[in-house]
mmCIF file of the N, C-alpha and C atoms, coordinates in Angstrom:
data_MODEL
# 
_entry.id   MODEL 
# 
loop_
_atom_site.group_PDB 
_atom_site.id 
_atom_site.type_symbol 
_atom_site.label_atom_id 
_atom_site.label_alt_id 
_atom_site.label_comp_id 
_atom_site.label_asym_id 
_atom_site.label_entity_id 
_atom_site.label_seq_id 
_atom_site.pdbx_PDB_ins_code 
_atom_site.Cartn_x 
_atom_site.Cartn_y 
_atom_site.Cartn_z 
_atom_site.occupancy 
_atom_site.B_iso_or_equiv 
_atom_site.pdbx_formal_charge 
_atom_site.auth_seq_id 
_atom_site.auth_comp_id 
_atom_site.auth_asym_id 
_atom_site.auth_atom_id 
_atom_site.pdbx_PDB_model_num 
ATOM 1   N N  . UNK A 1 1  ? 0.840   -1.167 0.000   1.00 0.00 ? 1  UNK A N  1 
ATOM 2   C CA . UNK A 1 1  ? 0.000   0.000  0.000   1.00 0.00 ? 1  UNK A CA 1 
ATOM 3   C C  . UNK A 1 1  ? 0.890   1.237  0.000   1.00 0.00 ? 1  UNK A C  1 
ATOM 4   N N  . UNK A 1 2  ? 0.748   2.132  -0.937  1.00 0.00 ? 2  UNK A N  1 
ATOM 5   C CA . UNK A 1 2  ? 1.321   3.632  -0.883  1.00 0.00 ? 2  UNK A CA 1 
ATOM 6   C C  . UNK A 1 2  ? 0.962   4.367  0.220   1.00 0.00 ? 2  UNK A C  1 
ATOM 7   N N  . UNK A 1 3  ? 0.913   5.300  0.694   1.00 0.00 ? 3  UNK A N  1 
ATOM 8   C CA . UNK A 1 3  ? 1.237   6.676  1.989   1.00 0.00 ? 3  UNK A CA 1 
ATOM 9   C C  . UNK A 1 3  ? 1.412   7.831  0.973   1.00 0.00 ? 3  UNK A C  1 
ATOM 10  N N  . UNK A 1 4  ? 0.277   8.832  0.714   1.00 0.00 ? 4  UNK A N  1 
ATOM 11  C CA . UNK A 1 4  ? 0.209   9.967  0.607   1.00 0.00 ? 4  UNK A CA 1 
ATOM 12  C C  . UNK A 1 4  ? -0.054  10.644 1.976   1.00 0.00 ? 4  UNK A C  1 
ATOM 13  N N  . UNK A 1 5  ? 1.223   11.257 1.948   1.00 0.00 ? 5  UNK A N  1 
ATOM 14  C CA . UNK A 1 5  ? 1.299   12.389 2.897   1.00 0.00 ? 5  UNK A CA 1 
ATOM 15  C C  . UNK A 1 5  ? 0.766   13.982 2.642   1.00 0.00 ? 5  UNK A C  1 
ATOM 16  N N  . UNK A 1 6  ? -0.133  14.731 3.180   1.00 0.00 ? 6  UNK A N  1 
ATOM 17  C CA . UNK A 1 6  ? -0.611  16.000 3.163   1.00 0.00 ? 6  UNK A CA 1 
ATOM 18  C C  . UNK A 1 6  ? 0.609   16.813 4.373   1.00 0.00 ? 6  UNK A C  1 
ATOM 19  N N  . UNK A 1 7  ? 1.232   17.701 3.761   1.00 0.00 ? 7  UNK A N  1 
ATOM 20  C CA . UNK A 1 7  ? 2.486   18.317 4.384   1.00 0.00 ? 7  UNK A CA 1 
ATOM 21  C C  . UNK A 1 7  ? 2.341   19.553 4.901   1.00 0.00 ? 7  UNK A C  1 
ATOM 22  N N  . UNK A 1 8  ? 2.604   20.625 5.595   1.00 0.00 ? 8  UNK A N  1 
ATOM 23  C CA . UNK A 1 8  ? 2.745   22.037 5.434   1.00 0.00 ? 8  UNK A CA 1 
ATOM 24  C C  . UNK A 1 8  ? 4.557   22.687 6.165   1.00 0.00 ? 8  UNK A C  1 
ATOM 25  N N  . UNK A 1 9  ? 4.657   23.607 6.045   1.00 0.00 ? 9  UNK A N  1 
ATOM 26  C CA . UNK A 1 9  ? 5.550   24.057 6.190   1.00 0.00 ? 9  UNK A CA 1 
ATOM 27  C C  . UNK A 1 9  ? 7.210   23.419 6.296   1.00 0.00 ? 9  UNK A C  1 
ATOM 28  N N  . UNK A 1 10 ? 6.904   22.530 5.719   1.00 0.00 ? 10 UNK A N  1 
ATOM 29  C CA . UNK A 1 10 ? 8.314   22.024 4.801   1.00 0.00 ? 10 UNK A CA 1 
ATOM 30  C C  . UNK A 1 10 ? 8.271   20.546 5.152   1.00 0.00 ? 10 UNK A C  1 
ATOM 31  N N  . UNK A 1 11 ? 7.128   20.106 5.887   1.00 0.00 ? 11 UNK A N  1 
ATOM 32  C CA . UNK A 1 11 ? 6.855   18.555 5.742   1.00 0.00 ? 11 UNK A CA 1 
ATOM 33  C C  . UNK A 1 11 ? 7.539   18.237 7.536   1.00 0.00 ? 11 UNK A C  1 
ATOM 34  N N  . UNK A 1 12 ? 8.341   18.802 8.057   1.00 0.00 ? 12 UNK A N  1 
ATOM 35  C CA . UNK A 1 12 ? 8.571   18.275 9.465   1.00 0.00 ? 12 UNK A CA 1 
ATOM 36  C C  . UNK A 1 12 ? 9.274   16.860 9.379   1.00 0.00 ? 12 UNK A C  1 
ATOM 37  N N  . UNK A 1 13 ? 8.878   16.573 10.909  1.00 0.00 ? 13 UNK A N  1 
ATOM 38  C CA . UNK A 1 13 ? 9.260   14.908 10.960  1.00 0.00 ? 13 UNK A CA 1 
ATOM 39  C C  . UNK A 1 13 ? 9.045   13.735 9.629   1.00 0.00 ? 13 UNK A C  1 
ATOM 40  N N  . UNK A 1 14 ? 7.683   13.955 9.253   1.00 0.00 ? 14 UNK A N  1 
ATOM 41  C CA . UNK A 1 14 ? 7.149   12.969 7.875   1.00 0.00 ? 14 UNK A CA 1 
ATOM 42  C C  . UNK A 1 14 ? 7.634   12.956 6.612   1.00 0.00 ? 14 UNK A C  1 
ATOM 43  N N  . UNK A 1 15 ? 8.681   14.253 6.536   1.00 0.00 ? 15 UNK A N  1 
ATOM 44  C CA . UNK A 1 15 ? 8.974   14.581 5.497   1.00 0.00 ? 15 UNK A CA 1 
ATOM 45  C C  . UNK A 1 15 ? 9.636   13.225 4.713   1.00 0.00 ? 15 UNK A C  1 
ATOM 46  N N  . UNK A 1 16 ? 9.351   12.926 3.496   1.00 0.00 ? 16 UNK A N  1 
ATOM 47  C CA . UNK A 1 16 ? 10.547  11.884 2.938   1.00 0.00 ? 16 UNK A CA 1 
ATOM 48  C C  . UNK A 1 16 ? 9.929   10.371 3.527   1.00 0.00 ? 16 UNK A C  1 
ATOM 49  N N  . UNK A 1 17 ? 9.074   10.361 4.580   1.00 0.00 ? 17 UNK A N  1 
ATOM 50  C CA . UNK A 1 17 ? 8.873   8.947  5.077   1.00 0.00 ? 17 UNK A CA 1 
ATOM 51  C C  . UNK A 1 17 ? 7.223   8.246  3.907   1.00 0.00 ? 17 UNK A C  1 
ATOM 52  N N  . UNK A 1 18 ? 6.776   9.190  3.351   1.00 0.00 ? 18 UNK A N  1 
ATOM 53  C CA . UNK A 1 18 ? 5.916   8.179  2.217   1.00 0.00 ? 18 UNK A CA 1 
ATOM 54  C C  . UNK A 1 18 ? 5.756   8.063  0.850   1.00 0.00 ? 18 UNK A C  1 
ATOM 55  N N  . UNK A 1 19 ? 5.600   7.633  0.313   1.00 0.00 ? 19 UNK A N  1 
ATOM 56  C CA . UNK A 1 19 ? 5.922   6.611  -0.824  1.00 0.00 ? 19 UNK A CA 1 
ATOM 57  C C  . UNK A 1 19 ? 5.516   8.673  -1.798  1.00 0.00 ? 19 UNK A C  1 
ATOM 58  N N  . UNK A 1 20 ? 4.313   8.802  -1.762  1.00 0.00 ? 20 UNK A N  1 
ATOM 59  C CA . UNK A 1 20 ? 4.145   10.139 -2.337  1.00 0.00 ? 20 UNK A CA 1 
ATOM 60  C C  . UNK A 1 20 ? 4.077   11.394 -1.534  1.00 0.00 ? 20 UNK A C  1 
ATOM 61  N N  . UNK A 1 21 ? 4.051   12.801 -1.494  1.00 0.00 ? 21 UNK A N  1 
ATOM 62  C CA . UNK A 1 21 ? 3.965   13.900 -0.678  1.00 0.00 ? 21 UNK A CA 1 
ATOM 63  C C  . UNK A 1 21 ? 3.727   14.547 -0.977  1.00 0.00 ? 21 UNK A C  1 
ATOM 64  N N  . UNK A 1 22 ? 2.665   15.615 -0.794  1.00 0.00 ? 22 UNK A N  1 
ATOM 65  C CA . UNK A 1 22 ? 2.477   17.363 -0.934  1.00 0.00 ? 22 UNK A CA 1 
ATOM 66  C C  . UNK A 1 22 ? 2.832   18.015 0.334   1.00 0.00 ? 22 UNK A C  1 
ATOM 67  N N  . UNK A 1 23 ? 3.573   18.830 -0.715  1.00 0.00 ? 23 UNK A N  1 
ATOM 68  C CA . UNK A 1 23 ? 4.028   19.787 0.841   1.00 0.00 ? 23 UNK A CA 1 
ATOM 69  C C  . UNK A 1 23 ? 3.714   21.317 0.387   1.00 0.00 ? 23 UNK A C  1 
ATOM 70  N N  . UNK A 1 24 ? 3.265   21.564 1.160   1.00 0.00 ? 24 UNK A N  1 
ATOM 71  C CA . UNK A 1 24 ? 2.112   23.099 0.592   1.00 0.00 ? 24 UNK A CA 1 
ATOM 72  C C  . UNK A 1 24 ? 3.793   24.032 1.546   1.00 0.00 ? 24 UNK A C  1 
ATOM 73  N N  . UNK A 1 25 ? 3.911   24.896 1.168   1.00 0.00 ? 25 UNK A N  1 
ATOM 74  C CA . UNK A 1 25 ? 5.053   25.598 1.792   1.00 0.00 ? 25 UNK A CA 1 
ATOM 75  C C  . UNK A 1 25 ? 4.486   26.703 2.231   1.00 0.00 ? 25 UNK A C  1 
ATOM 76  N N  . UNK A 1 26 ? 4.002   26.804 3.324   1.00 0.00 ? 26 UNK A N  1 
ATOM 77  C CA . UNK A 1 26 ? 3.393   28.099 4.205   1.00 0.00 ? 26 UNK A CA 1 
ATOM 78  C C  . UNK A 1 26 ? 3.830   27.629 5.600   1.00 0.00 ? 26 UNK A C  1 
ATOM 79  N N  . UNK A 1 27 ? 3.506   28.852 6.348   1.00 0.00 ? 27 UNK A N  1 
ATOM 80  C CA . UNK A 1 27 ? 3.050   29.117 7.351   1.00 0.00 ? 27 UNK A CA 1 
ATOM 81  C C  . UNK A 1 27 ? 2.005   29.021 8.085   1.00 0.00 ? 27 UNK A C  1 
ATOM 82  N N  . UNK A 1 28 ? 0.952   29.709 6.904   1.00 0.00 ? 28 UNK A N  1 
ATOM 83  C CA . UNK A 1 28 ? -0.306  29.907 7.653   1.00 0.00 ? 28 UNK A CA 1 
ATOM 84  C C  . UNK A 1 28 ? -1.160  28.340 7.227   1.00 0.00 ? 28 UNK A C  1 
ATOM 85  N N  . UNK A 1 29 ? -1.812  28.140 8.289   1.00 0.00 ? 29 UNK A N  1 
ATOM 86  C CA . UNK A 1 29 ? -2.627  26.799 8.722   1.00 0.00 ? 29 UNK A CA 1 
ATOM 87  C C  . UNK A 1 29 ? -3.788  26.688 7.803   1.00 0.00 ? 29 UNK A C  1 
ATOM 88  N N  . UNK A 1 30 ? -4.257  28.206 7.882   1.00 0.00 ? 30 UNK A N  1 
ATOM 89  C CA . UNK A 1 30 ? -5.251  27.726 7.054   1.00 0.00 ? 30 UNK A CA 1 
ATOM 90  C C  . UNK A 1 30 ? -5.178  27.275 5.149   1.00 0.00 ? 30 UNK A C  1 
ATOM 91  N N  . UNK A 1 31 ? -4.190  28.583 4.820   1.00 0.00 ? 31 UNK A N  1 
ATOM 92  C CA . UNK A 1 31 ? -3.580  28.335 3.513   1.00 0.00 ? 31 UNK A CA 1 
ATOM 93  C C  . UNK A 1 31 ? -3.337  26.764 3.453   1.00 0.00 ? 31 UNK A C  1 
ATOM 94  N N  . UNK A 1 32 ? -2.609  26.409 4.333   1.00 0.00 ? 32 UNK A N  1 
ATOM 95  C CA . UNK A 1 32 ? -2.266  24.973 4.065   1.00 0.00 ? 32 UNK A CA 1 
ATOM 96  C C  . UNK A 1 32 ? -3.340  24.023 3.754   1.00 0.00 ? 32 UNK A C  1 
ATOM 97  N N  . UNK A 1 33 ? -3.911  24.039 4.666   1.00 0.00 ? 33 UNK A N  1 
ATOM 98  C CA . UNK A 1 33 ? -5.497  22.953 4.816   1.00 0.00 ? 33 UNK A CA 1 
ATOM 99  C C  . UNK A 1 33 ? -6.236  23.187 3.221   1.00 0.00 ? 33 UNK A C  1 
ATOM 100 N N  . UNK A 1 34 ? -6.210  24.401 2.912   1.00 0.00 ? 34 UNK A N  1 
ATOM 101 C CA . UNK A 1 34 ? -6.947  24.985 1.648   1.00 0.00 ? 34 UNK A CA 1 
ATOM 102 C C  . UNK A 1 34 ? -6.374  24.156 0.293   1.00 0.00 ? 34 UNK A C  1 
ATOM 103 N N  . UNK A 1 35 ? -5.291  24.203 0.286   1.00 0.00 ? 35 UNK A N  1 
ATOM 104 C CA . UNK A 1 35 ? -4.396  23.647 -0.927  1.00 0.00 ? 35 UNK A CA 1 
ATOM 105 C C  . UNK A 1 35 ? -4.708  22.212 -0.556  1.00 0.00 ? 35 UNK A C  1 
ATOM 106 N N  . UNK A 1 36 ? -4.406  21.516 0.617   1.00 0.00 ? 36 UNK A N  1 
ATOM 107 C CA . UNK A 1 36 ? -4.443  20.320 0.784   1.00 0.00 ? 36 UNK A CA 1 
ATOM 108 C C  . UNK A 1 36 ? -5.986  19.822 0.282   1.00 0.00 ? 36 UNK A C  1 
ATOM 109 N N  . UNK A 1 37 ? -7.060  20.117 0.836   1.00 0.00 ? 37 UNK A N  1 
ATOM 110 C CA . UNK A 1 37 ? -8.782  19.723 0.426   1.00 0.00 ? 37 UNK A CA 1 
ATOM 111 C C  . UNK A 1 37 ? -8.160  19.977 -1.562  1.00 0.00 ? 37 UNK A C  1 
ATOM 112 N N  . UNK A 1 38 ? -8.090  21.005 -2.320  1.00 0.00 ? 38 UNK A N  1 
ATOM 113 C CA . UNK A 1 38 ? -7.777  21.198 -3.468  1.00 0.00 ? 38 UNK A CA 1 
ATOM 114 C C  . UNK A 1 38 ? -6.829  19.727 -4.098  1.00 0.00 ? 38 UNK A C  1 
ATOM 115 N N  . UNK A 1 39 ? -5.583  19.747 -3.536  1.00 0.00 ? 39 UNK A N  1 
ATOM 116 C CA . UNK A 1 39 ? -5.228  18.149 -3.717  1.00 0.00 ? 39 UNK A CA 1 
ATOM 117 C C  . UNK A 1 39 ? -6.146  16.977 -3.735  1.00 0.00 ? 39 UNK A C  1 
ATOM 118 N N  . UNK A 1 40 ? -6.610  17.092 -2.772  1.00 0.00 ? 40 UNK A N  1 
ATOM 119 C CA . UNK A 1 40 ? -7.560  15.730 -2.487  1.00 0.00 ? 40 UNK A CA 1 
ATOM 120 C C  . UNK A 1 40 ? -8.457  15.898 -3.176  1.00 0.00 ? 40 UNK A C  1 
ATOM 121 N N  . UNK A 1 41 ? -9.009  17.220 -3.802  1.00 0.00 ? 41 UNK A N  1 
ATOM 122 C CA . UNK A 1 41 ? -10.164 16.777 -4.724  1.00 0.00 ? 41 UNK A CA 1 
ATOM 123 C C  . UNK A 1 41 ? -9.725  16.556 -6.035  1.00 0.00 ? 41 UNK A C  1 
ATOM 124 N N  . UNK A 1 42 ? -8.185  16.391 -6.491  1.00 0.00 ? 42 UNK A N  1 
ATOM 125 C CA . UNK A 1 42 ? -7.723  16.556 -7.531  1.00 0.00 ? 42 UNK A CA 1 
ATOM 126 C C  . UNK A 1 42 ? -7.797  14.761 -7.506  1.00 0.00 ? 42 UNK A C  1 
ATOM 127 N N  . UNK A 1 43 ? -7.087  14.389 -6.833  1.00 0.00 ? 43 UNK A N  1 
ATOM 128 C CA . UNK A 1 43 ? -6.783  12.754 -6.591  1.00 0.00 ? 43 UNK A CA 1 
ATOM 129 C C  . UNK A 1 43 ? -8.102  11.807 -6.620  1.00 0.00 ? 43 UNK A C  1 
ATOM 130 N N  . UNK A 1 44 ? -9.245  12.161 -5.937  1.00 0.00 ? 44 UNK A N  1 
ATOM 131 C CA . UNK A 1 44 ? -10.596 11.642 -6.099  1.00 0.00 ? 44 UNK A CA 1 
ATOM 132 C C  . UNK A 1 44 ? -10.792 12.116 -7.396  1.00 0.00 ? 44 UNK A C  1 
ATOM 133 N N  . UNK A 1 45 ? -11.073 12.569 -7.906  1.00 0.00 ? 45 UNK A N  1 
ATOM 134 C CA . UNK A 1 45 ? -11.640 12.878 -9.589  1.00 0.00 ? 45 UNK A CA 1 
ATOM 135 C C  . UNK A 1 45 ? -10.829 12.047 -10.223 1.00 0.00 ? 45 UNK A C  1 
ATOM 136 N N  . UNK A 1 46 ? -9.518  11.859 -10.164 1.00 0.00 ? 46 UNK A N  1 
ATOM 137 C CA . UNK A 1 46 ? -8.225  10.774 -10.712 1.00 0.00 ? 46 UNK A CA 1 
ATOM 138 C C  . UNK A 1 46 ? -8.926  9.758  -10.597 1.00 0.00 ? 46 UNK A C  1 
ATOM 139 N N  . UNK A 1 47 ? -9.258  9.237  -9.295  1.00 0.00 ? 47 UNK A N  1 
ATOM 140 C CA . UNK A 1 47 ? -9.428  7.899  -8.994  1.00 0.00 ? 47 UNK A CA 1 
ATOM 141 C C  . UNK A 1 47 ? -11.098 7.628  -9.821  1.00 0.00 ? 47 UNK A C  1 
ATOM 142 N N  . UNK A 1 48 ? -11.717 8.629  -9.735  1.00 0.00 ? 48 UNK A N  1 
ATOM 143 C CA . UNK A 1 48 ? -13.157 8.302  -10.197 1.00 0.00 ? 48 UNK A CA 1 
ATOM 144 C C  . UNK A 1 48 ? -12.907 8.408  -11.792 1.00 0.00 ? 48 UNK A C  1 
ATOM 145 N N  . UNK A 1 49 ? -11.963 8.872  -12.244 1.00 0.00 ? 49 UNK A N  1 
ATOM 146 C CA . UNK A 1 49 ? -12.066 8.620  -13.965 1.00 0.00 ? 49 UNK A CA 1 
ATOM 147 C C  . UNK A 1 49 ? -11.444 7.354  -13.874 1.00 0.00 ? 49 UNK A C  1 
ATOM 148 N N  . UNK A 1 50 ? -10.453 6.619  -13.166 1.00 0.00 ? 50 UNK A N  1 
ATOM 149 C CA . UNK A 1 50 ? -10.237 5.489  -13.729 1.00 0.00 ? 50 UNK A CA 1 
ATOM 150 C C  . UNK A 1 50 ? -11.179 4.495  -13.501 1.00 0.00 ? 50 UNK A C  1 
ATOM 151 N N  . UNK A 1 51 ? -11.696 4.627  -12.476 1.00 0.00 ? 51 UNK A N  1 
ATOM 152 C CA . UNK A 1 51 ? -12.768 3.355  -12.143 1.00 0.00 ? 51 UNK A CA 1 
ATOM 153 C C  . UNK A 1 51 ? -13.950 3.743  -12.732 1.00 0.00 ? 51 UNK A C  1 
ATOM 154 N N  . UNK A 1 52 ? -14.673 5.042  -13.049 1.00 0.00 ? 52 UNK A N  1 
ATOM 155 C CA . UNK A 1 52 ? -16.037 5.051  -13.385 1.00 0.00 ? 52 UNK A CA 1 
ATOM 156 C C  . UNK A 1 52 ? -15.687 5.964  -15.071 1.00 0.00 ? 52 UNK A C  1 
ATOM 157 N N  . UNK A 1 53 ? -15.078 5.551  -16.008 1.00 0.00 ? 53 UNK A N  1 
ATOM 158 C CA . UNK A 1 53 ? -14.938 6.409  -17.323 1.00 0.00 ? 53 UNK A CA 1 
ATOM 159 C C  . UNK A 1 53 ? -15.948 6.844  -18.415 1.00 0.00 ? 53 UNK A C  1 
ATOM 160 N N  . UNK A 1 54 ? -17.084 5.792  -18.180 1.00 0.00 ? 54 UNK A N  1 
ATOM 161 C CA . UNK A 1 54 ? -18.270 6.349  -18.593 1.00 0.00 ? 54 UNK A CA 1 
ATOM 162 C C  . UNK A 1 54 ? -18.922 7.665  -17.962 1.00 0.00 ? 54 UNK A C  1 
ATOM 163 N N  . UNK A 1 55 ? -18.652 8.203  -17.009 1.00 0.00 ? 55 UNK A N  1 
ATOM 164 C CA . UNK A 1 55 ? -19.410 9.263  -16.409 1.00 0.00 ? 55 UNK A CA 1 
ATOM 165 C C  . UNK A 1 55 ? -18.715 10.136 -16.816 1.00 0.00 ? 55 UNK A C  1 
ATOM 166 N N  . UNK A 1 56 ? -17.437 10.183 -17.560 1.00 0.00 ? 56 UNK A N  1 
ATOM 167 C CA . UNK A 1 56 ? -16.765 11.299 -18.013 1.00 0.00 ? 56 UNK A CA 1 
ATOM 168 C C  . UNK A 1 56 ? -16.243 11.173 -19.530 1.00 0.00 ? 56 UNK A C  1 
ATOM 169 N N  . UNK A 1 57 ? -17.239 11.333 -20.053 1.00 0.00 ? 57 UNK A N  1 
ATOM 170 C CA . UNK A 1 57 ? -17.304 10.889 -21.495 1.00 0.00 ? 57 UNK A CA 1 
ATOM 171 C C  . UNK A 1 57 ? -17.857 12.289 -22.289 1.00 0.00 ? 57 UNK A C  1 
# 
């Protein structure tokens, strides 16, 4: 099983420890969280065109 890691301000301790990583480079908490939900809805739409490709036709 892969480990996508959701990162902020330069990834910390986790940095480098999973297989994939986003590391949003801020400070601010919320910026971070913001980009991160944006990732994740990028990766679900990924995953739903490969498994469901008729709905995106």
């Amino acid at each position: 099983m892969g480990v996508l890691l959701l990162l902020g301000k330069g990834g910390g301790y986790l940095n480098g420890k999973g297989l994939h990583q986003i590391i949003v480079p801020s400070e601010t908490t919320e910026r971070i969280q913001e980009i991160h939900m944006l990732a994740l809805h990028v990766v679900i739409e990924g995953v739903e065109r490969t498994l469901f490709p008729e709905n995106y036709v």
